[in-house]
N, C-alpha and C positions, 0 to 999 in steps of 0.2 A: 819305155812302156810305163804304164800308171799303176803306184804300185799302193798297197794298203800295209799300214806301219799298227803293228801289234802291238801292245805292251806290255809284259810278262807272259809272252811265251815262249818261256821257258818252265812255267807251273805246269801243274796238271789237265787244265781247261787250255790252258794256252797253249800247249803240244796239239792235243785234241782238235783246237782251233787253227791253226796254221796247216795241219793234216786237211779238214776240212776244204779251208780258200784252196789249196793246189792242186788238189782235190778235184775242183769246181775251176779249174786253169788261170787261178789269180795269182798274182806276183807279189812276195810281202819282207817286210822288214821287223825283224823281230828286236824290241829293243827289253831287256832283263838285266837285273844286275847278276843272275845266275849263269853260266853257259847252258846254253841247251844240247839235250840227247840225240833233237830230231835234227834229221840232214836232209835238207832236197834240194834240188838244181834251182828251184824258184823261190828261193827264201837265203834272204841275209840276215845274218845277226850278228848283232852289235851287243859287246858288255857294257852298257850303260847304267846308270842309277835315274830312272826319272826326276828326281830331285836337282840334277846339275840342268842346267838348262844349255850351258856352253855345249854340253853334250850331245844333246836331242838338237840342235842348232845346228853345229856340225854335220848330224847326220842328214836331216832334212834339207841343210844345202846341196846334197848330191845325190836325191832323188826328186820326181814329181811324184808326191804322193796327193791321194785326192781323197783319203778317208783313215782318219784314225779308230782301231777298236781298241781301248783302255781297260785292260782287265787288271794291269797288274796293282796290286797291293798287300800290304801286310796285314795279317789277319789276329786277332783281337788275342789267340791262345798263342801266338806264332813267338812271341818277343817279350819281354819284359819293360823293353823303355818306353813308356807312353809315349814321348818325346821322336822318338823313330817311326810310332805308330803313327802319328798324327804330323807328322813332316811328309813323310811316305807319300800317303793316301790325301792329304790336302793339298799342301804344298805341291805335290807333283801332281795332283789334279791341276793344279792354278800352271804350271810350267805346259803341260796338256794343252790347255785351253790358249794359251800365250801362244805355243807353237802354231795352232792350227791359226790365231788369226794372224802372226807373219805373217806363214804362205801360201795363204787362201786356200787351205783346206776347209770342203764345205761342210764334210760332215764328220761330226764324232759320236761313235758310238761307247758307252759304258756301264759296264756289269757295275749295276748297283746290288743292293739284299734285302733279304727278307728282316735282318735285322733291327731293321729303322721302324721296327714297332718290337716294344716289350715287355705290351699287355695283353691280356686272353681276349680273343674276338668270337661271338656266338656264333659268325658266318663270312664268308669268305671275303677277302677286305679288296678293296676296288681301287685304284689309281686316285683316286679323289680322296681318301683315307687322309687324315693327314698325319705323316710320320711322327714319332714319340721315341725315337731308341732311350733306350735303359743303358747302353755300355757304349765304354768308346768306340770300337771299332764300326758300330751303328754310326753315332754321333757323325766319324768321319766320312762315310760313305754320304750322310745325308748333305755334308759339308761341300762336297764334290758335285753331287749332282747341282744344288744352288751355282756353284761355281759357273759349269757348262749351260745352265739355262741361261745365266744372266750373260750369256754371250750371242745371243739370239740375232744380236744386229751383225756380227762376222760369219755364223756358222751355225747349221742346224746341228742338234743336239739330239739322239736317240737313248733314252735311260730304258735299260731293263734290268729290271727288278726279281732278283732270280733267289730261289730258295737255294736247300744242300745239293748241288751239284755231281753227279755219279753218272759214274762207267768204269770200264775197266781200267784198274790202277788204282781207282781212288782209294787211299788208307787212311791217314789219318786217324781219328778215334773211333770211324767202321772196321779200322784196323783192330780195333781192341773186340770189337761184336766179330768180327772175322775168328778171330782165335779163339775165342768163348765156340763157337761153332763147330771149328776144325778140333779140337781137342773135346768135342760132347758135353762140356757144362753146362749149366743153366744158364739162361738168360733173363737176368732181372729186366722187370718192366716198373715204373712210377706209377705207381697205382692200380687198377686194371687193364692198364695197357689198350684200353678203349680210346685212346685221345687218336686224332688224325691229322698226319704232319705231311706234306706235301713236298716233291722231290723234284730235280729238272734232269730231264739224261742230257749229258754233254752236247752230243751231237745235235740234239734237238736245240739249246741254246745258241751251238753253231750254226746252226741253219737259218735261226731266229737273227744275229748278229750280221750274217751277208744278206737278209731281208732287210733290215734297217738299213744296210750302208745305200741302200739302193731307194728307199723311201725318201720323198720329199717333206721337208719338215719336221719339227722339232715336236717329241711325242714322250710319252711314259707308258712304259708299258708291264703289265705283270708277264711273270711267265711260269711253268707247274705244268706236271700231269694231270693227267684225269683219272679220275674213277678212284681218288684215293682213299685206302683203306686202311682199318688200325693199326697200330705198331702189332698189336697179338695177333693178329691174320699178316702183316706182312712178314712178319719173321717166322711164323709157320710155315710157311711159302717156301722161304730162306733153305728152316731146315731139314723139312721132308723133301724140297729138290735137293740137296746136300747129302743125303743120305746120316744126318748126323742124329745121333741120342742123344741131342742137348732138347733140354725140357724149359718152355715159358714160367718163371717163376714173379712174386708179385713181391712187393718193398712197399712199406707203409708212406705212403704221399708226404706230407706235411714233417717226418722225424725225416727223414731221406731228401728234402730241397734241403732244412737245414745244416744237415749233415755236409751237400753239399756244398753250398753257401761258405760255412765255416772252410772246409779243407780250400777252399778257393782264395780265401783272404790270405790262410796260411799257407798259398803255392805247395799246399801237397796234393792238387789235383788238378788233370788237365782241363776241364769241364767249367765253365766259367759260365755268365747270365742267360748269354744265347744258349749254351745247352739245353740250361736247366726247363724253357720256354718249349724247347724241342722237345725233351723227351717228357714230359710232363702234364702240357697243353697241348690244345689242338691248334694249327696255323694252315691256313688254304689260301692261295690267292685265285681271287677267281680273274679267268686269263678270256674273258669274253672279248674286250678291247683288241689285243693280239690277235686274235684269232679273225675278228672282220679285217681289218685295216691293213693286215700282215698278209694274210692267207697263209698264217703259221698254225700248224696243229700238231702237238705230239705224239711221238711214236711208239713210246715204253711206258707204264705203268710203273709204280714204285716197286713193285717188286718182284717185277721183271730187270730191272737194271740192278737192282741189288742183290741178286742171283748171279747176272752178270760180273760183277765187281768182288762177288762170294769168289766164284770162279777164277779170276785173275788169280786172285792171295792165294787156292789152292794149291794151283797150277807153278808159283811163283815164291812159295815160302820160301825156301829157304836163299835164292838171291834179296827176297825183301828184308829176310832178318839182318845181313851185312849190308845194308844201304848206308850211306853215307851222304851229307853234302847235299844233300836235294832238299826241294818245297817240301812244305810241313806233309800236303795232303799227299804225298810219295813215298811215305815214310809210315809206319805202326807209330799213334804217339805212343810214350812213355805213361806206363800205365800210373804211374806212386802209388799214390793212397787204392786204387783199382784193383792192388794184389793182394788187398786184405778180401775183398767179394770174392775175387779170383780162388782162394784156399776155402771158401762155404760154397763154390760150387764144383 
């Protein structure tokens, strides 16, 4: 039977995604260099590193796979080695793209980011935008997608371009806004907390990624919620459904990027260039493209799924604080320099 070959799911989307396809009665091979949590009768998994090629060869000689969905890489806060960064997520794009033209795999689909732009935009940036990242982990994603277009004469190529990705489970550094919540502190915002950042629920990207596998032709696509609202109205949301006494408080702009800038250079903070863009600026993609060609449309609002994901960490603290050995976004990061705001609220 024809089966659809994952690559890092074993992360947080790529659990979510594999749940999804078996879900939906498709058969899949999970290749991660992590072992994975989830277990189903319809899915193999394989401890590989995308980087070995021996590897992903092996495995693809004993199946007919007839679509690859490429999520797995290493994320910009994840690692220290640039060199690991940019092997990862390039290099094993290029091993990606080599696979599928072996064995006539036609189509590859891959999570790109909202990254690959790391300037302020007045309205919501279109497929035709042309990418500018500020940081590596930008950089390389932009590296990847080039990679799989210029492959056009073996296989089509399906890029989506996905913002912070949420549902339940996600931690990460909502892990840190998570426990600011559940313990009733303030929640600092950069400025007025007016800017509008724009979110993807998992499921809705799953849904987005087995529409692609099935599309003819090699496309880009944005992908986001709709109707998105400030950070100050979405974490109101947050914490009057939470029932918590934590209060929106405001951090002067301009002394607070430097601030953060500085602790970033000297690794005393987890929040690195994308953050700063995020919590800061406003970023929207507008997702009109997806939505004709697709007949993809989203089902959660930002802060509906971030309620959601509030939920999980409640429900879940204290297995989450003894985690171990898992993807970053499975994980509360490591606040450092965070626990200095942490004791002013």
């Amino acid at each position: 039977m024809d089966k659809i070959l994952v690559t890092g799911g074993s992360g947080f989307f790529g659990q979510i995604l594999l749940r999804y396809l078996t879900g939906e009665g498709y058969e899949c091979i999970n290749v991660d260099i992590v072992p994975s949590e989830f277990e189903h009768s319809s899915v193999i998994h394989y401890q590989e590193d995308i980087r070995n090629f021996s590897g992903l060869d092996r495995i693809a000689g004993q199946h007919k796979i007839t679509a690859i969905i490429h999520c797995a890489a290493i994320l910009g806060h994840g690692i220290n080695s640039k060199k690991v960064l940019w092997s990862t997520n390039v290099e094993g794009t290029e091993n990606i793209a080599r696979l599928a033209k072996k064995y006539g795999i036609k189509k590859v689909v891959f999570t790109s980011s909202n990254c690959l732009w790391g300037n302020r935009f007045d309205r919501p940036i279109v497929e035709e935008d042309a990418p500018c990242p500020v940081e590596l982990y930008g950089k390389t994603k932009l590296e990847g997608e080039k990679i799989l277009l210029a492959c056009g004469e073996w296989f089509d190529s399906v890029i989506i371009r996905c913002p912070t990705i949420i549902d339940s489970g996600r931690l990460g550094l909502l892990g840190i806004l998570f426990q600011f919540i559940y313990e009733n502190r303030k929640i600092w915002v950069v400025g007025k907390g007016n800017n509008f950042y724009q979110f993807i629920y998992a499921e809705d990207l799953a849904d987005a990624c087995l529409k692609s596998v099935h599309h003819k032709g090699t496309e880009i696509f944005n992908i986001g919620s709709d109707n998105v609202k400030s950070f100050n109205a979405v974490y109101s949301y947050v914490i009057e459904k939470a029932g918590s006494k934590s209060r929106i408080k405001s951090l002067p702009k301009k002394l607070t990027l430097f601030g953060m800038k500085v602790a970033f250079k000297l690794r005393l903070s987890p929040m690195g260039p994308y953050h700063y863009k995020m919590i800061a600026e406003s970023f929207i993609f507008d997702t009109a493209k997806i939505k004709k060609v697709l007949g993809w449309k989203p089902s959660l609002t930002n802060e509906e799924m971030l309620y959601k994901a509030y939920c999980y960490y409640h429900e879940n603290k204290n297995e989450i604080d003894g985690r171990k050995g898992v993807s970053p976004h499975r994980k509360v990061e490591n606040m450092r320099i965070i626990h200095l705001l942490r004791w002013f609220s």
